[in-house]
C-alpha positions in Angstrom: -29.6 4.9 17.8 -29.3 2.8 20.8 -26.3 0.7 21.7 -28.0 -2.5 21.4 -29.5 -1.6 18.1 -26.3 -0.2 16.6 -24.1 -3.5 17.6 -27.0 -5.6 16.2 -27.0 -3.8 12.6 -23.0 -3.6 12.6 -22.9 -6.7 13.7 -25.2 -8.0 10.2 -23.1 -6.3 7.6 -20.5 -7.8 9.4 -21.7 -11.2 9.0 -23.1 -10.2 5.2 -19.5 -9.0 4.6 -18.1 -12.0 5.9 -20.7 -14.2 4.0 -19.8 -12.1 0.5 -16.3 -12.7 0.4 -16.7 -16.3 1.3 -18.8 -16.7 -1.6 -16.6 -15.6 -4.8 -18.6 -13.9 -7.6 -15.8 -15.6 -9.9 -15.8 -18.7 -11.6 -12.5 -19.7 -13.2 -13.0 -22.7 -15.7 -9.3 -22.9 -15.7 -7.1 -21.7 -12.9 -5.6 -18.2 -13.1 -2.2 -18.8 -13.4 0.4 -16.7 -11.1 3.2 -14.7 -10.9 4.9 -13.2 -8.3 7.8 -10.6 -8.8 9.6 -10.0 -5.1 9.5 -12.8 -2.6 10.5 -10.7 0.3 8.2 -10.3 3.3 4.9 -8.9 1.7 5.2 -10.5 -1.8 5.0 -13.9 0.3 1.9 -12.4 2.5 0.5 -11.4 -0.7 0.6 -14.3 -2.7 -0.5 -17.2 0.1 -3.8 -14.6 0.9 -4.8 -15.3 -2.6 -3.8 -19.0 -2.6 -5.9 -19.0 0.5 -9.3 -17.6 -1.6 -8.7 -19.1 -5.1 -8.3 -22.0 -7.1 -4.8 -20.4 -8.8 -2.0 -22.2 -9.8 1.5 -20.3 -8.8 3.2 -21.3 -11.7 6.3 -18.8 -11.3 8.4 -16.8 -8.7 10.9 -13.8 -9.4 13.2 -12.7 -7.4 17.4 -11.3 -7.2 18.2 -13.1 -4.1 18.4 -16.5 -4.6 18.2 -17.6 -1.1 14.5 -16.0 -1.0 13.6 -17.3 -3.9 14.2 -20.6 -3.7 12.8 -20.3 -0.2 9.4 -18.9 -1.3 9.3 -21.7 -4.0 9.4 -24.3 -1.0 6.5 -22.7 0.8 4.3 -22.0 -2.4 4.8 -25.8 -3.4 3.5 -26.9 0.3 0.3 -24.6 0.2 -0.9 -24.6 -3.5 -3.7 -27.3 -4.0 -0.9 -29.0 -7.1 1.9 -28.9 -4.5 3.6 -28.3 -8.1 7.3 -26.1 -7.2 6.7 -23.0 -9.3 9.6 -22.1 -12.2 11.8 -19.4 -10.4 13.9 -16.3 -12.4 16.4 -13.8 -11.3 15.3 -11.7 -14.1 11.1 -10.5 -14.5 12.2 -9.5 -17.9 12.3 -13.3 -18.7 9.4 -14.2 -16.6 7.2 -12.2 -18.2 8.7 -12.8 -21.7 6.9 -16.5 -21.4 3.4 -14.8 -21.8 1.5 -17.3 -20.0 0.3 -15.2 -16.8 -3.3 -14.3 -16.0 -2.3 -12.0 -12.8 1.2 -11.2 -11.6 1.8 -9.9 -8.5 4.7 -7.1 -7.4 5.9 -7.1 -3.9 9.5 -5.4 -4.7 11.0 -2.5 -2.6 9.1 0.6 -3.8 11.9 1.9 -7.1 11.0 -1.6 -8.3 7.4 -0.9 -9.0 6.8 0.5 -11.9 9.0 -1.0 -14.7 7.5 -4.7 -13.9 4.3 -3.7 -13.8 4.0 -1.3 -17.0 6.1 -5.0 -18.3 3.0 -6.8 -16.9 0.9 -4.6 -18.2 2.2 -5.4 -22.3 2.5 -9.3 -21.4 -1.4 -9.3 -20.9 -1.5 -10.0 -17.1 -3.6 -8.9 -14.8 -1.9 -7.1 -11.8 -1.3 -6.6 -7.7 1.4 -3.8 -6.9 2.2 -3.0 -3.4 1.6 0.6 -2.6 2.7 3.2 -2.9 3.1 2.4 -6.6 5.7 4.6 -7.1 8.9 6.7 -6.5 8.3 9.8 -8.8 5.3 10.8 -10.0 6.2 10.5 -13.5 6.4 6.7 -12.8 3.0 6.5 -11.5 1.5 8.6 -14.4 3.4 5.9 -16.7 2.0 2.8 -14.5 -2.2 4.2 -15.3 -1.1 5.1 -18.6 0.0 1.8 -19.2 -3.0 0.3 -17.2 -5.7 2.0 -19.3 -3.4 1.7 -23.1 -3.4 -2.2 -22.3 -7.3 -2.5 -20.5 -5.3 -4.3 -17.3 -7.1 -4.9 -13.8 -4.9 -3.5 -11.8 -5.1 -3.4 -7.6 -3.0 -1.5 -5.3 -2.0 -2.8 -1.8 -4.0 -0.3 0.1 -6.1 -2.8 1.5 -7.6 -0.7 4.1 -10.1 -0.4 1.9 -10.9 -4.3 2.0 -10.6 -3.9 5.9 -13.6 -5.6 7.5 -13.8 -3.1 10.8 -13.0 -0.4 8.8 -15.8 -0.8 5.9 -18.4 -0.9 8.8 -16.8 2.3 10.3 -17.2 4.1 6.9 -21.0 2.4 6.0 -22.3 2.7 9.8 -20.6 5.6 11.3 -19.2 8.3 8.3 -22.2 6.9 5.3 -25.1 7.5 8.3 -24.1 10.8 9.0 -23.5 10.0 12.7 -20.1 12.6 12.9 -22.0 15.5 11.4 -20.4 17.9 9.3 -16.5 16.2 9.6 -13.9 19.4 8.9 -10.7 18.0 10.1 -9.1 14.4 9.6 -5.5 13.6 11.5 -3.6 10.9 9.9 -0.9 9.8 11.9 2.2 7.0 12.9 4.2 7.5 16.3 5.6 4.1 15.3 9.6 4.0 16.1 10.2 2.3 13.1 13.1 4.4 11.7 16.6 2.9 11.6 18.9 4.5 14.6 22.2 1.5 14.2 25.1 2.5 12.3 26.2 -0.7 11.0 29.7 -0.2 8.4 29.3 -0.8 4.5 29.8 -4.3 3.1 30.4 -6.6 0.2 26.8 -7.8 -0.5 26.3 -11.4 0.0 26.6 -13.7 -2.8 23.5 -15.0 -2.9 22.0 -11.0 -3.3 22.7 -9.8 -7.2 22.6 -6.2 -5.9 23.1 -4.7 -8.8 20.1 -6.0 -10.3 17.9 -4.9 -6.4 19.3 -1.7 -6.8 18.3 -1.1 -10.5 17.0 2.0 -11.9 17.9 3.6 -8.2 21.3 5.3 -7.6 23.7 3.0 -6.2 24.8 3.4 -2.8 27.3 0.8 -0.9 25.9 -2.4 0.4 24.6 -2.3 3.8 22.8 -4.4 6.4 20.3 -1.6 6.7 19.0 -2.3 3.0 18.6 -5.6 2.6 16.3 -7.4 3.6 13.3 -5.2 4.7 15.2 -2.4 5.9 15.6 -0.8 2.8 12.7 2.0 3.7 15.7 3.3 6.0 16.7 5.4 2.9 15.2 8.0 0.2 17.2 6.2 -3.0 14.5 3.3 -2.5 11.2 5.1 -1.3 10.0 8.2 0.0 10.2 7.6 4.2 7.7 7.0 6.5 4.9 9.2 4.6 5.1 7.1 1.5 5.1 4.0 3.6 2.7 5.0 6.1 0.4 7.6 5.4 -0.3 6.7 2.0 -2.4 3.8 4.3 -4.2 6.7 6.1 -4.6 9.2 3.4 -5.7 6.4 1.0 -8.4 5.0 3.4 -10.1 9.0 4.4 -9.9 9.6 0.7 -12.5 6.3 0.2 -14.3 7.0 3.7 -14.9 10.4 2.5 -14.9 10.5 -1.4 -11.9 12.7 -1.5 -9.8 13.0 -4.8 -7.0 15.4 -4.9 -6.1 17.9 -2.5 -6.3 21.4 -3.5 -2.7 22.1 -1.9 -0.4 20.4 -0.1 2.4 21.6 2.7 4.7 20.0 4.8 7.6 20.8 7.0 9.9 18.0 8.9 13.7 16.5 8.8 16.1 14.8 11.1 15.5 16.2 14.0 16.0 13.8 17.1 17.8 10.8 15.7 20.8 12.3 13.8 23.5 9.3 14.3 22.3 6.9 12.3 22.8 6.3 7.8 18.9 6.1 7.7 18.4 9.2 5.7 14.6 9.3 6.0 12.8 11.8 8.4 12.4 11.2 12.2 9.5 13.9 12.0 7.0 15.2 9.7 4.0 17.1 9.0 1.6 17.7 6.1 -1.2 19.4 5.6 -3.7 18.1 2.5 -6.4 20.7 1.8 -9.6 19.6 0.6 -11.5 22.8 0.9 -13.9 22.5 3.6 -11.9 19.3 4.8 -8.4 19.4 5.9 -6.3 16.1 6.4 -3.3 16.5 8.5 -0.6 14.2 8.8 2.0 13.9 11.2 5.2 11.4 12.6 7.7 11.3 14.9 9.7 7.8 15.2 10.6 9.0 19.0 8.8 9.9 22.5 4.8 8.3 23.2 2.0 8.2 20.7 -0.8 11.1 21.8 -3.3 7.9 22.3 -2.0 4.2 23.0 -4.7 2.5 21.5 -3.8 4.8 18.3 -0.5 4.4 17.7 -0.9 4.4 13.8 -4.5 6.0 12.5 -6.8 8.6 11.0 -9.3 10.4 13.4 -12.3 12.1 12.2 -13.6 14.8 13.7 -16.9 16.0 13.3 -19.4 18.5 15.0 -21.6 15.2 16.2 -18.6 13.0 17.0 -15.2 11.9 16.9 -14.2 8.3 14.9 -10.8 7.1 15.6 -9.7 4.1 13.2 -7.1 2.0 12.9 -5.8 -1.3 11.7 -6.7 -3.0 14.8 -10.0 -1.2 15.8 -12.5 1.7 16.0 -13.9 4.1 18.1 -17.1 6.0 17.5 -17.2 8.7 20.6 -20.6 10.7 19.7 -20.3 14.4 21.0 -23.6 13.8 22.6 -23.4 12.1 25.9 -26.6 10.4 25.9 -25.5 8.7 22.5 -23.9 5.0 23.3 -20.0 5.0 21.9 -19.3 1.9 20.0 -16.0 0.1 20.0 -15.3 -2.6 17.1 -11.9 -4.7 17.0 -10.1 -6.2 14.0 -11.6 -9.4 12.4 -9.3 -12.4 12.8 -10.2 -15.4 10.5 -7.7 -17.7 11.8 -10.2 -20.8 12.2 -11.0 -20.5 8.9 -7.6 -20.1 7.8 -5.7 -22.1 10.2 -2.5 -21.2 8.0 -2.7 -18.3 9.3 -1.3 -18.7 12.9 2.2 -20.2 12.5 3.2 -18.3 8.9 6.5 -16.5 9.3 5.9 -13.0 10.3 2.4 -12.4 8.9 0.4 -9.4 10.3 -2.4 -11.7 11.3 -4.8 -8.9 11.9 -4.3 -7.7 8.1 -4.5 -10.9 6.2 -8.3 -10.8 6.3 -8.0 -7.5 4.6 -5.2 -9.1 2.2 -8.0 -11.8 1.3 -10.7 -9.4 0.8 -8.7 -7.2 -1.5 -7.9 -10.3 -3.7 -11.2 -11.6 -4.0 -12.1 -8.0 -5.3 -9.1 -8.2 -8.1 -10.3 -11.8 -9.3 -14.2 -10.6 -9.3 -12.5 -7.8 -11.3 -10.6 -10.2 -13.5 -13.8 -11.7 -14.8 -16.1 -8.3 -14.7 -13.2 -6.5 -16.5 -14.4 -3.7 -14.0 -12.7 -1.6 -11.5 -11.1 -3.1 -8.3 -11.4 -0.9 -5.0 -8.0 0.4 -5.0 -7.7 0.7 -8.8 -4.3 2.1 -10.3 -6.1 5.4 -10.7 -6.6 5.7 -6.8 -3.4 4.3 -6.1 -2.1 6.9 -8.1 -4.1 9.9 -6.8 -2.7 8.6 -3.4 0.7 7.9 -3.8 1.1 11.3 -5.7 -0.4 13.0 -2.8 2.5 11.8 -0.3 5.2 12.6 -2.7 3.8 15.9 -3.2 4.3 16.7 0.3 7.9 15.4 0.2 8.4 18.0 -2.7 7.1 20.8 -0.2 9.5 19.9 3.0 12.1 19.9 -0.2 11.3 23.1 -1.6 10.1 25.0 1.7 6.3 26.2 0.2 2.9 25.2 -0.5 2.3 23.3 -4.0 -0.4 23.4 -6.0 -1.4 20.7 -8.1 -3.3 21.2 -11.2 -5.5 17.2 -11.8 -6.2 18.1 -15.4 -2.6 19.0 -16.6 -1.1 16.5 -14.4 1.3 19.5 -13.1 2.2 21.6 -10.0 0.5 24.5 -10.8 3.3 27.8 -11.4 6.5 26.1 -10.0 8.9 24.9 -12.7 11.7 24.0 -10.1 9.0 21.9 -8.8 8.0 20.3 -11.9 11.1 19.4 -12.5 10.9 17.1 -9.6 8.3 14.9 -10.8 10.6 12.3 -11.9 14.3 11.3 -10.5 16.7 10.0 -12.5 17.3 6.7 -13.6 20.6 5.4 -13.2 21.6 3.9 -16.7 21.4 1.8 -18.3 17.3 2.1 -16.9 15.4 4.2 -18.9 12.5 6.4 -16.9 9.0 5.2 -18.1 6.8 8.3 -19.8 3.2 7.8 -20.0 3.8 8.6 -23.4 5.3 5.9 -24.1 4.2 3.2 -22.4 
């Protein structure tokens, strides 16, 4: 296909994409009422993306810090059409106790995820949850039982898959065949996003309940590295850069390439560069998911120069009729064939449309399109009763995946992991690792019992 051809047929689903999501397929004939639980950093980006595409009225806001709270009520009441200052809670337990939400909304560090949201689940909303959705994978078998038991919509926060650039990578580069047979995916981030500072333990502010925003995790000493945002600095909270970061990458090849689960998984890494500082998450890391014919490799390092500078953070597919390199901001098609025009596609910026956009308080302005595309897709779902694009299921399937390879660096071999039985096949120290402990008086969900 020649150059001119190829830009002119991206360059209509582009504007058909565009023209879709600008045209809901929802009608609401009263507004969907709104929750959000966490009104940190993303819960905030989260929650003015879909004021942005809907007529929904923000009705209340949860959080344990009282100072973020009340200043996320102050913004909500400035950008919702009522101007109306939602109710605020310190407690989602109580929120959600009123029984008068049609979709809440979970932005909380990761160990926060899954109790609210199987909570959301029984109060009859409708639910967002940040990726990954869980801790343990016990949790995340709890959160699609409870999804499914209770016939929720449920969308995850890997909105790659509501990326503009992106879907035209997958439909006109990956759908049309253009890499050839595709063997070998690398996922990576060379981002230098872990901790190094040493700051010394303190009393928690008194604005921060941090009993309550540590919960069912086990309680460590207050520190400036945990709250806020910094909290991905340590393992009690999350599961390091992989569950942060690659669960973006593997997420998105899984849908470009209608992956499901990995055959194995392997992975090797630690502290190997930046030992000084509390962070107790890896400075390095690789993983190997094997998909039969298809291997997806991950790797990070949080020190030293990323192996391409447009590609800091990415997936590259490599096939035997091209190479694609993707990432949030762009993609490159490089066809192995030098007669064959490469295309280059950046990110899509909406901020005319949305002229909100450009002065909000630390928004990724090159994601919030995505953001908006992903919850127009969970309110179309809300009325079709159908399944988003990141459904629970994938969310899941993905966030397992990363914590699997955790389990491996842990253990030192290869897991197996059987889809049907919902186990690691022949490894009982392994399965015992499928769920942490709760400290008390939290109790560990069990998909059993949801």
């Amino acid at each position: 296909m020649e150059r001119r051809h190829f830009l002119q047929s991206s360059s209509s689903i582009a504007t058909g994409l565009a023209a879709g999501l600008a045209s809901p397929a929802f009608a609401f004939q009263q507004p969907k009422r709104v929750g959000l639980i966490g009104c940190g950093w993303y819960g905030k980006a989260d929650l003015l993306r879909l004021i942005q595409v809907a007529p929904v009225e923000v009705v209340s806001l949860c959080d344990v810090d009282k100072r973020m709270l009340s200043q996320a009520a102050d913004i909500v009441s400035t950008r919702q059409a009522s101007k109306k200052k939602p109710r605020t809670f310190s407690d989602y337990r109580q929120m959600l106790a009123q029984k008068d939400l049609d979709i809440v909304l979970i932005g909380t560090p990761d160990h926060w995820h899954a109790l609210p949201m199987i909570e959301a689940c029984k109060a009859g909303a409708d639910i967002y949850v940040q990726k990954p959705i869980s801790v343990d994978i016990v949790e995340g078998q709890a959160m699609l039982a409870a999804a499914r038991k209770y016939k929720r919509v449920v969308q995850v926060g890997t909105q790659r898959r509501s990326t503009p650039h992106l879907i035209e990578a997958r439909d006109r580069v990956i759908k049309e065949g253009k890499l050839g047979k595709i063997a070998l995916v690398e996922i990576y981030c060379y981002y230098h996003m872990r901790a190094r500072e040493n700051p010394p333990d303190t009393q928690p502010p008194d604005y921060l309940d941090y009993d309550a925003w540590t919960g069912p995790a086990p309680m460590r000493p207050y520190n400036t590295l945990v709250h806020p945002r910094r909290w991905r600095a340590f393992m009690e909270y999350g599961n390091g850069i992989i569950g942060d970061m690659c669960i973006h990458m593997l997420d998105m090849t899984r849908w470009m390439l209608d992956l499901g689960w990995p055959r194995s998984v392997s992975s090797s890494g630690g502290i190997l560069v930046e030992k000084n500082s509390k962070a107790n998450i890896t400075d390095t890391q690789l993983a190997t998911f094997d998909y039969g014919d298809i291997k997806v490799v991950w790797q990070h390092r949080t020190y030293g120069h990323p192996n391409d500078e447009k590609y800091p953070w990415g997936a590259t597919f490599y096939g035997d009729k091209g190479t694609l390199k993707t990432s949030v901001m762009s993609y490159d098609y490089i066809p192995y064939d030098k007669k064959q025009p490469s295309v280059h596609k950046d990110v899509t910026y909406e901020l005319d449309q949305y002229p909100e956009d450009r002065t909000e308080e630390a928004l990724e302005r090159h994601v919030a399109p995505a953001i908006r595309g992903h919850m127009k897709d969970l309110l179309a779902n809300t009325v079709s009763r159908g399944k988003p694009v990141a459904d629970i299921e994938q969310g899941y399937i993905s966030t397992t995946t990363c914590i699997l390879a955790n389990l491996s660096q842990e253990l030192g071999r290869s897991l197996k992991w059987d889809p049907a039985q919902q186990v690691i096949v022949g490894d009982a120290e392994a399965n015992r690792l499928l769920r942490r402990p709760y400290r008390r008086p939290y109790v560990h969900p069990e998909p059993d019992k949801v």
